[in-house]
C-alpha positions as YAML, in Angstrom:
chain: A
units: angstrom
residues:
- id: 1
  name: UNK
  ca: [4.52, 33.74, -15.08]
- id: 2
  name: UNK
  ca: [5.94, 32.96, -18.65]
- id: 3
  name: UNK
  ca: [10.00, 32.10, -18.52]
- id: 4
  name: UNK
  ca: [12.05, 30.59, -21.81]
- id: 5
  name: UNK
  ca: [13.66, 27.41, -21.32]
- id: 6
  name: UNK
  ca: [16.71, 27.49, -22.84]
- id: 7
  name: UNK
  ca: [17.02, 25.89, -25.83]
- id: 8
  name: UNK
  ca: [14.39, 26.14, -27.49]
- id: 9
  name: UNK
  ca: [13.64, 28.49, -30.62]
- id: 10
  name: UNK
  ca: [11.82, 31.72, -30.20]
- id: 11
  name: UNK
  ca: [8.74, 30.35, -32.55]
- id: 12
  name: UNK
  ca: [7.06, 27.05, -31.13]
- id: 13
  name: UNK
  ca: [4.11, 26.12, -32.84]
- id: 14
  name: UNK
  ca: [2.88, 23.43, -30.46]
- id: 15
  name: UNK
  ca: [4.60, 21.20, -27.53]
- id: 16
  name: UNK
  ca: [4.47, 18.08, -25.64]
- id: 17
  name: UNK
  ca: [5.99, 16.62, -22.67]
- id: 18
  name: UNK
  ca: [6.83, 12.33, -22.37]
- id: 19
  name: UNK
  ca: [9.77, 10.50, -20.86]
- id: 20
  name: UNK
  ca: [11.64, 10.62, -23.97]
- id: 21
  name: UNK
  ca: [14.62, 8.32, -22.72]
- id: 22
  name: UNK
  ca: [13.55, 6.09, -19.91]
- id: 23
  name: UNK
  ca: [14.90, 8.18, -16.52]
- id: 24
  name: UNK
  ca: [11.72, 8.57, -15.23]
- id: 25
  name: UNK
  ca: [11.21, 11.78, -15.64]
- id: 26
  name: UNK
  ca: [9.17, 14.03, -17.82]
- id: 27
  name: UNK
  ca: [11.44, 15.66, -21.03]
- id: 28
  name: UNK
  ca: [9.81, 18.59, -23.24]
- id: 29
  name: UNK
  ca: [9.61, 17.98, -27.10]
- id: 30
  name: UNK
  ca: [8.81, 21.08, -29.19]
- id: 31
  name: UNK
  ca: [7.65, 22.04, -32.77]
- id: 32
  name: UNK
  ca: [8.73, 25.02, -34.51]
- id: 33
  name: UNK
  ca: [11.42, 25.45, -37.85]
- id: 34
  name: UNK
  ca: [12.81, 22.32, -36.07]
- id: 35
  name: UNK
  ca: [12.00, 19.48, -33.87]
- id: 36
  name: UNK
  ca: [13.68, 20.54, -29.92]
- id: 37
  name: UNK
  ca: [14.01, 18.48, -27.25]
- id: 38
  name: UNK
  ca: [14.93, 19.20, -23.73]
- id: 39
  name: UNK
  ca: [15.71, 16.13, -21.37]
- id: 40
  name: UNK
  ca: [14.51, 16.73, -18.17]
- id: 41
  name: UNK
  ca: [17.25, 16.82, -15.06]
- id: 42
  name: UNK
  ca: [14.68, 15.44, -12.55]
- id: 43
  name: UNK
  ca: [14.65, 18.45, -10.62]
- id: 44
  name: UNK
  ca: [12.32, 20.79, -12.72]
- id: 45
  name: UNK
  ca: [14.83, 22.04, -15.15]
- id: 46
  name: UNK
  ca: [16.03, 21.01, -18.01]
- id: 47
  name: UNK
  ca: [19.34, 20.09, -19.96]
- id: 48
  name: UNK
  ca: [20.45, 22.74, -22.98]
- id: 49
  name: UNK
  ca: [18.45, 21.45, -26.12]
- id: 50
  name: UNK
  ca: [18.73, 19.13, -28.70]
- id: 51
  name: UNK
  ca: [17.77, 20.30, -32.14]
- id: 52
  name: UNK
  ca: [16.45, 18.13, -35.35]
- id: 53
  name: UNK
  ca: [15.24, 19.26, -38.58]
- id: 54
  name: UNK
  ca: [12.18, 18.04, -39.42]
- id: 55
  name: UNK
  ca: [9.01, 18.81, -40.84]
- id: 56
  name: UNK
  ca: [7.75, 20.02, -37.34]
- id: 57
  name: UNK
  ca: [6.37, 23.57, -37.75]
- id: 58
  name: UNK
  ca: [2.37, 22.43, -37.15]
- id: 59
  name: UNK
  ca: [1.31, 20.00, -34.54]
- id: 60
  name: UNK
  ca: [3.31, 17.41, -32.62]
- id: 61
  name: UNK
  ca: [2.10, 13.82, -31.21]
- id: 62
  name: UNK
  ca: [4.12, 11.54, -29.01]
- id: 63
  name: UNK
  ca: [3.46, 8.15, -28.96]
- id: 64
  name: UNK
  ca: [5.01, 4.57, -29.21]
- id: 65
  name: UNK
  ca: [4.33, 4.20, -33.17]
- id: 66
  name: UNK
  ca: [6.53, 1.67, -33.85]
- id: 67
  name: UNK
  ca: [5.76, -0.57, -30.86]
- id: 68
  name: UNK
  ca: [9.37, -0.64, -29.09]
- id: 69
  name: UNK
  ca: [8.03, 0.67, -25.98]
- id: 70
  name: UNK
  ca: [9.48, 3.97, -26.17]
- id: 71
  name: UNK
  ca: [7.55, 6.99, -27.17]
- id: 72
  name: UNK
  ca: [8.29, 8.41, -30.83]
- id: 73
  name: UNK
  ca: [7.69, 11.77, -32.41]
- id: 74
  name: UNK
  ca: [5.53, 12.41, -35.10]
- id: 75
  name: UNK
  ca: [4.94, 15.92, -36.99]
- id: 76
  name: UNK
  ca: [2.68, 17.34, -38.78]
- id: 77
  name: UNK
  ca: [2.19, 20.65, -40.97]
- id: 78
  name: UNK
  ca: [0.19, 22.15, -43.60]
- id: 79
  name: UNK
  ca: [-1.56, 20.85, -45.92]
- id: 80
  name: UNK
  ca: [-0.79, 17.45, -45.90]
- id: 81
  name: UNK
  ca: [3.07, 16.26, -44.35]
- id: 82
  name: UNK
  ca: [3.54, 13.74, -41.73]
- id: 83
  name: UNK
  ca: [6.79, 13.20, -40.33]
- id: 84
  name: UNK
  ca: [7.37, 10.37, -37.91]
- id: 85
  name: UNK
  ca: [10.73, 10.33, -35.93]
- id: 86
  name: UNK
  ca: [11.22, 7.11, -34.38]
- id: 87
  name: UNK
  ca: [12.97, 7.11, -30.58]
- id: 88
  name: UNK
  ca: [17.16, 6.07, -31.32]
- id: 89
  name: UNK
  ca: [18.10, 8.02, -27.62]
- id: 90
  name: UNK
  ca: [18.20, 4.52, -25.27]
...
């Protein structure tokens, strides 16, 4: 079964799921013409979405790249851009 989750654009190139702020639970993080987030309410759905701009149409790591022990964002798209957004939501 395929369902939209609210908030997030119509064109997602690629998509990842981490505990974004700490709660405990799991919080989706999605590429497309922007970088969307959607904080998990513990319960299997999710809170409207958060939108950034950002180089994010290609594919999308998580990952604690700045060693803070919360996971960041980083981007990439064609040919050669890298975009690195590091965690501010605690």
């Amino acid at each position: 079964m395929r369902r939209r989750l609210d908030g997030l654009a119509a064109d997602v190139s690629s998509f990842a799921l981490g505990d974004m702020h700490g709660d405990g639970t799991e919080d989706v993080v999605a590429a497309s013409t922007t970088l969307d987030i959607l904080f998990g309410n513990g319960d299997g759905t999710f809170a409207p979405g958060v939108n950034y701009a950002a180089a994010s149409s290609g594919a999308l790591a998580l990952g604690d790249f700045d060693g803070d022990g919360w996971l960041d964002v980083a981007t990439a798209t064609e040919p050669s851009s890298v975009s690195v957004l590091l965690n501010r939501w605690r």
